[in-house]
C-alpha positions in Angstrom: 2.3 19.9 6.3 -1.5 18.6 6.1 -2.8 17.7 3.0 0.1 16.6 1.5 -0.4 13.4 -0.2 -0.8 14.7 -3.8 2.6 16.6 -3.4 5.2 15.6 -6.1 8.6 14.4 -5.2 10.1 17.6 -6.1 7.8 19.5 -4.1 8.1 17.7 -1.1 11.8 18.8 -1.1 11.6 22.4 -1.8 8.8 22.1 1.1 11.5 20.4 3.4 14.1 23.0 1.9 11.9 25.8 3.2 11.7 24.4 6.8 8.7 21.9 6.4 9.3 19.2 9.0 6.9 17.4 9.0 4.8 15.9 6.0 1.6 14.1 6.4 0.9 11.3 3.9 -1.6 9.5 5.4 -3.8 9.2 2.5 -1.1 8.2 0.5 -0.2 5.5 2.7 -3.9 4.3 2.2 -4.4 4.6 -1.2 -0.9 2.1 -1.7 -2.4 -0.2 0.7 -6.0 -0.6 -0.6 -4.5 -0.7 -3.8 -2.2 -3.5 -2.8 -4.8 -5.3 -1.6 -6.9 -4.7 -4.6 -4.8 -6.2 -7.0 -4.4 -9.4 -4.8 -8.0 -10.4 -4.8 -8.5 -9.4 -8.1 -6.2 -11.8 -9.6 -7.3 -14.3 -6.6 -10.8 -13.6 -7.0 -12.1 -17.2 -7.1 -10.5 -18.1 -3.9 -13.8 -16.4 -2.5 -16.3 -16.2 -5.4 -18.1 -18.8 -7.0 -16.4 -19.0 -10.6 -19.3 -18.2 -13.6 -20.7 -21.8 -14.3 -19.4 -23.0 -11.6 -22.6 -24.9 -8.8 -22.5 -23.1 -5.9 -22.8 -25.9 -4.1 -19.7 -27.8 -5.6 -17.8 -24.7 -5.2 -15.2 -25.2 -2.7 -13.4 -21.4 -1.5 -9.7 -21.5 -1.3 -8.6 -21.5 2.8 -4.9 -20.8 1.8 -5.9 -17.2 -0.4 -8.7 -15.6 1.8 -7.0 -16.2 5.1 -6.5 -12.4 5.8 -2.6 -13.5 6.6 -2.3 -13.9 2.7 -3.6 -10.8 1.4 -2.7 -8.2 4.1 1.2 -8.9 3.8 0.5 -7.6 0.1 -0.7 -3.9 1.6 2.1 -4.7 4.4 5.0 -5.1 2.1 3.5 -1.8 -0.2 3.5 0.7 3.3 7.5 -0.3 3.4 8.4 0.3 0.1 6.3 3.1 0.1 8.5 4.5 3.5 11.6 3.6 2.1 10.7 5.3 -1.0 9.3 8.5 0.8 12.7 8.5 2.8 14.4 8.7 -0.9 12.6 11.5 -1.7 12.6 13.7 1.7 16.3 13.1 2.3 15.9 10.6 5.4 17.5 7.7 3.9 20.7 7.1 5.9 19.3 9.2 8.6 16.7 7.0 10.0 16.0 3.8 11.6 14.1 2.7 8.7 16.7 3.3 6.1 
């Protein structure tokens, strides 16, 4: 089923109930993930932008926030819950090797 990312939970399972077998989320699986990383940086912001008042040339950015290790295991660990949490809803749980 394309298209299927603004689906609710109870819609994806009357879809699989009617013989949908497979469901495309991909946009879903996007949106958690740039969300995820969104948060990060906006509560790590200064690790990578001058502070307001702060000299430029003082300003020292923060190695240990912007290394791209840090903030892409927060979109990382959003995909698996959101996986686990689509294999909830579709009825996978149990069935797969994800879950």
């Amino acid at each position: 089923m394309h298209g299927a990312s603004g689906l609710t939970d109870e819609q994806q399972r009357e879809a699989i109930k009617n013989g949908v077998v497979k469901i495309n989320k991909d946009t879903h699986y996007q949106m958690d993930m740039a969300q995820a990383v969104q948060a990060f940086w906006e509560k790590e912001k200064y690790a990578i932008v001058v502070p307001e008042g702060t000299d430029p040339k003082a300003y020292i950015p923060n190695k240990g926030k912007f290394d791209p290790r840090k903030w892409i295991v927060q979109a990382e660990n959003k995909m698996q819950q959101t996986v686990k949490d689509f294999c909830l809803v579709t009825g996978s749980a149990n069935n797969s090797i994800l879950l």
